[in-house]
C-alpha positions as CSV (number, residue, x, y, z in Angstrom):
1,X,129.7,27.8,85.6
2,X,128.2,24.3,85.0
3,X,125.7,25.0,88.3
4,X,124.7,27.8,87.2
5,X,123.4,26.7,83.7
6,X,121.9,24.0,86.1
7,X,120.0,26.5,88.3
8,X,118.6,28.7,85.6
9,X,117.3,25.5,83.6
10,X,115.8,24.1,87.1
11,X,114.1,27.3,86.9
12,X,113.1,27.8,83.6
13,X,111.5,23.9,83.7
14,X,110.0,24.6,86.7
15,X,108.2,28.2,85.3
16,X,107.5,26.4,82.3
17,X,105.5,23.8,84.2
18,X,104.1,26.4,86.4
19,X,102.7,28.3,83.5
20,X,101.2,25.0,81.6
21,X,99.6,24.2,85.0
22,X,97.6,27.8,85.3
23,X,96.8,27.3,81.0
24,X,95.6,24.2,81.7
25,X,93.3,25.0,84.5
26,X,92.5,28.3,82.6
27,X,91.1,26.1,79.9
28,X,88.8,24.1,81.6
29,X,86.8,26.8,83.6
30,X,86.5,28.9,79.8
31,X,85.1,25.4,78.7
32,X,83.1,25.3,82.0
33,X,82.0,28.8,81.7
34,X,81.1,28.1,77.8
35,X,78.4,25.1,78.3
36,X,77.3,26.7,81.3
37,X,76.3,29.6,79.0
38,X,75.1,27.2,76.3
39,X,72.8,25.8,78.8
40,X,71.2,29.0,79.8
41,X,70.7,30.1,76.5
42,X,69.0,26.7,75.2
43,X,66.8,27.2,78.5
44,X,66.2,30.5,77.9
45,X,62.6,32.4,78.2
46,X,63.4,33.2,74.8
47,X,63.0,29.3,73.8
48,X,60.3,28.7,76.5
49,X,58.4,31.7,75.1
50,X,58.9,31.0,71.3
51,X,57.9,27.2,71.7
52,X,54.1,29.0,74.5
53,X,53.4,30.9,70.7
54,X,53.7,28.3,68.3
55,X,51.6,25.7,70.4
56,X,48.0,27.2,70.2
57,X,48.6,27.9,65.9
58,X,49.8,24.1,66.3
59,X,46.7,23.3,67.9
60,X,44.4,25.5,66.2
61,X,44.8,23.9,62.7
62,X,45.1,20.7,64.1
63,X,41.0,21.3,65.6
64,X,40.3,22.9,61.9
65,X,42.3,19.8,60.3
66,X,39.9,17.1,62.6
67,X,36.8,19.7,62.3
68,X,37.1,19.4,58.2
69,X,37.7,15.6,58.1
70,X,34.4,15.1,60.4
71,X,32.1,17.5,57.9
72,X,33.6,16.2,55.0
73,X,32.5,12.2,56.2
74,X,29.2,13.9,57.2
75,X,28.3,14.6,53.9
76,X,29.9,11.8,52.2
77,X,27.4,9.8,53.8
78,X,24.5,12.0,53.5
79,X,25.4,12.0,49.9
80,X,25.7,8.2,50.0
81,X,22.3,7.6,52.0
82,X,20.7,10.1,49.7
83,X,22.5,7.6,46.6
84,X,21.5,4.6,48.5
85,X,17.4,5.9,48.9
86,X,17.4,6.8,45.5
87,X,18.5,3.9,44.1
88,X,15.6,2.0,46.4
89,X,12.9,4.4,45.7
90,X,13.4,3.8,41.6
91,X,13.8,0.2,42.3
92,X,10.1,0.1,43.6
93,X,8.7,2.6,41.4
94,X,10.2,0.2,38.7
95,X,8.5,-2.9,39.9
96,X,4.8,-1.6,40.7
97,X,4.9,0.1,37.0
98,X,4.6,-3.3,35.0
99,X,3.2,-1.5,32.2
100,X,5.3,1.2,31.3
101,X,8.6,-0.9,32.6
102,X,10.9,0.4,29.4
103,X,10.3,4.4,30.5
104,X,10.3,3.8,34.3
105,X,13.9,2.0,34.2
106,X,14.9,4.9,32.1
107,X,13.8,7.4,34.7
108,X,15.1,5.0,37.5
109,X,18.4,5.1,36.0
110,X,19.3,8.7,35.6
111,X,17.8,9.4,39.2
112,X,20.3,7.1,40.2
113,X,23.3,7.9,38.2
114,X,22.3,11.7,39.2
115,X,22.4,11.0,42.8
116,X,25.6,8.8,42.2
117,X,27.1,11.7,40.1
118,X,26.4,14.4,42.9
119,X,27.7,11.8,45.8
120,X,30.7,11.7,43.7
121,X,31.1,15.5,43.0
122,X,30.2,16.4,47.1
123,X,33.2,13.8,47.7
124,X,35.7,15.4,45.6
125,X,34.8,18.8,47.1
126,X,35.0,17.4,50.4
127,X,38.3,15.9,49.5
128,X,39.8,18.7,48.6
129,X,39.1,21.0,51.4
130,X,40.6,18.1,53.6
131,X,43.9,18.5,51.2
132,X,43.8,22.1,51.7
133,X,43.3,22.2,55.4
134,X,46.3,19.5,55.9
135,X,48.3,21.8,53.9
136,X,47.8,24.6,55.6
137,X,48.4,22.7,58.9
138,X,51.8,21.5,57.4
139,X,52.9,24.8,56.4
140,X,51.8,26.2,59.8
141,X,53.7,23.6,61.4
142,X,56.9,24.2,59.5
143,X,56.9,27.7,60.2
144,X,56.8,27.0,63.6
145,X,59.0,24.8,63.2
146,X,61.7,26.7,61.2
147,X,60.9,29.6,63.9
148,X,61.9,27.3,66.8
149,X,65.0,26.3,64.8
150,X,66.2,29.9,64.2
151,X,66.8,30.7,67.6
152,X,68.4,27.0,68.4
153,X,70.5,28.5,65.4
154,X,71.2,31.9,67.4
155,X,72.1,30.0,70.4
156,X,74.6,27.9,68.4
157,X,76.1,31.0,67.0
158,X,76.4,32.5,70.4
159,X,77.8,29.7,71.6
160,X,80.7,29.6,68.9
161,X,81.0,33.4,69.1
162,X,81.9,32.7,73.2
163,X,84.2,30.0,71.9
164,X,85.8,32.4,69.9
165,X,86.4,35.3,72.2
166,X,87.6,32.8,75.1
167,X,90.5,31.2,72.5
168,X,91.4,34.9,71.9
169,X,91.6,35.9,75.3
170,X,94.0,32.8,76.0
171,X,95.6,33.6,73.1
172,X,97.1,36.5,74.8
């Protein structure tokens, strides 16, 4: 009687090991099959062709960005040379009019602080349109940015989703 407890445990152990062998091996290809199907999705066209439409808007305020830092150093120094000349041109007109010296430095003076004042005012403006066009870059860029992220986002959920499904079906 003693055998054949002996027997049916041999092969109970050796059907239990049997079975954990197949799991086992069951396990790793679902795990295969997973980050293989992780790695298509992350190199998906989806991905390639999100990433081809964000690039020119990326580039296209980045020219308008560089385009509005160049115009706006144009006319600070136009508005700087045009300070500078004035300054000079009341200087001299100051010197050659000995005579009426009190009213020409008068005049000299608010030519100057007008031209000073306008430099000042034409480098305000000019700052800020730079502000605005670096903000509008920044928001462009985190638009694309959250764009590129929403589908790395789908492609995590997929992957869990797979995950899920795959512990199920071994479940069973």
């Amino acid at each position: 009687m003693t055998n054949k407890f002996d027997n049916a445990a041999k092969l109970v152990g050796n059907a239990l090991g049997t079975i954990e062998a197949a799991a086992s091996a069951a396990g790793a290809r679902v795990e295969q099959g997973l980050s293989e199907a992780a790695a298509v999705v992350s190199n998906s066209s989806t991905a390639e062709l999100i990433e081809k439409r964000t690039a020119p808007t990326r580039k296209a305020l980045a020219k308008r960005a560089v385009k509005a830092k160049k115009a706006v150093k144009k006319q600070v120094a136009s508005a700087t040379k045009k300070a500078t000349t004035a300054k000079k041109v009341a200087k001299k007109r100051a010197s050659t009019a000995t005579t009426k010296v009190g009213a020409t430095k008068k005049v000299a003076k608010k030519r100057a602080a007008s031209a000073t004042k306008k430099a000042q005012t034409t480098k305000n403006v000019v700052k800020k349109q730079v502000a605005s066009a670096t903000k509008s870059a920044t928001k462009a860029r985190k638009a694309a940015k959250k764009r590129a992220s929403t589908s790395a986002t789908k492609a995590k959920a997929t992957k869990k989703d797979a995950k899920k499904r795959a512990a199920r079906s071994s479940k069973k």
